[in-house]
C-alpha positions in Angstrom: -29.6 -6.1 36.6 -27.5 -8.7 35.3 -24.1 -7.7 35.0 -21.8 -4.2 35.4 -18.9 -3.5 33.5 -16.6 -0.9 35.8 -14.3 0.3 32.9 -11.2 1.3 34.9 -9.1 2.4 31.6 -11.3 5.5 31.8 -10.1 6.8 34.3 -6.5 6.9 33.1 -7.5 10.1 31.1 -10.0 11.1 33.1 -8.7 12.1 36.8 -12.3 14.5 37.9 -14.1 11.2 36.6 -11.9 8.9 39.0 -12.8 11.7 41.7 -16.5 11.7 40.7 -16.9 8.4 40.7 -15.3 8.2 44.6 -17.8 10.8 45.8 -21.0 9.1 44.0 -20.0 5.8 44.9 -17.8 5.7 48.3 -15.4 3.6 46.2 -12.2 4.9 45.1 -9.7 3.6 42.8 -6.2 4.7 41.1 -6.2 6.8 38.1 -4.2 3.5 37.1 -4.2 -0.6 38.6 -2.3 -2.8 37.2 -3.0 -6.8 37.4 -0.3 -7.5 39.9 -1.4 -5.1 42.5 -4.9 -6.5 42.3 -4.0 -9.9 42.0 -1.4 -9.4 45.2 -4.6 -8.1 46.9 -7.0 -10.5 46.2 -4.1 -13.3 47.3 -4.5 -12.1 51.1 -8.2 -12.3 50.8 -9.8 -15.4 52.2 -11.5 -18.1 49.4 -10.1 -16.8 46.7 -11.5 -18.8 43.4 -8.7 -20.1 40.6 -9.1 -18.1 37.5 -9.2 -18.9 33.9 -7.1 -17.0 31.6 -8.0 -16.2 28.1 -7.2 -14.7 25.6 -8.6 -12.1 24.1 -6.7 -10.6 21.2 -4.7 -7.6 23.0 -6.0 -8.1 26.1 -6.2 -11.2 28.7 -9.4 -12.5 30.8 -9.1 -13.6 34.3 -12.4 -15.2 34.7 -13.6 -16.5 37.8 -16.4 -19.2 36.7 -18.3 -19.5 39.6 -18.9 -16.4 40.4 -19.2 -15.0 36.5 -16.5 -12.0 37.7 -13.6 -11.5 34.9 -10.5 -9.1 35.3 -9.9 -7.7 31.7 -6.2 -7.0 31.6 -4.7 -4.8 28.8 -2.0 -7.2 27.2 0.1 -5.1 24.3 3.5 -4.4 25.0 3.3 -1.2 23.1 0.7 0.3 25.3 2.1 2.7 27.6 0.9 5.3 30.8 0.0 8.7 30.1 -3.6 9.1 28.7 -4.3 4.9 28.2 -3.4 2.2 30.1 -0.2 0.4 30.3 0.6 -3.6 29.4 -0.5 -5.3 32.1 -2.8 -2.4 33.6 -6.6 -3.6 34.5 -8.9 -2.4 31.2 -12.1 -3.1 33.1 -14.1 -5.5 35.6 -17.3 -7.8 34.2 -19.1 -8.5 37.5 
């Protein structure tokens, strides 16, 4: 395997999937995450890599290049919570 793609926007429409995947995987995660939560988080970790940040047309990359991990952040003002994701909300994670 090369690379995995965790697309975490699914799960704002989806809470059983967000519960399925805890149970098949022992990982759980919010039914939303928004970029400053993780990015608070990742700033108490130790060795934390500066990121790159692109654009990407509606959506910003936080890109990590030595470790090829990028942070796909949803970046539309008009976006709001309820069935999608909201501006600033984490779309997916390329790892």
């Amino acid at each position: 395997m090369a690379a995995v793609t965790v697309q975490l926007h699914r799960l704002a429409s989806d809470d059983g999937l967000a519960r399925s995947w805890a149970r098949s995987t022992g990982v759980a995660f919010p039914r939303y995450t928004s970029w400053e939560e993780l990015r608070n988080a990742l700033s108490r970790t130790h060795g934390v890599l500066e990121l790159k940040v692109t654009d990407q047309g509606g959506f910003l990359q936080y890109r990590a290049a030595s470790s090829h991990v990028s942070v796909i952040v949803v970046d539309d003002g008009d976006e709001k919570r309820g069935d999608r994701v909201d501006d600033g909300d984490v779309w997916s994670l390329d790892l």
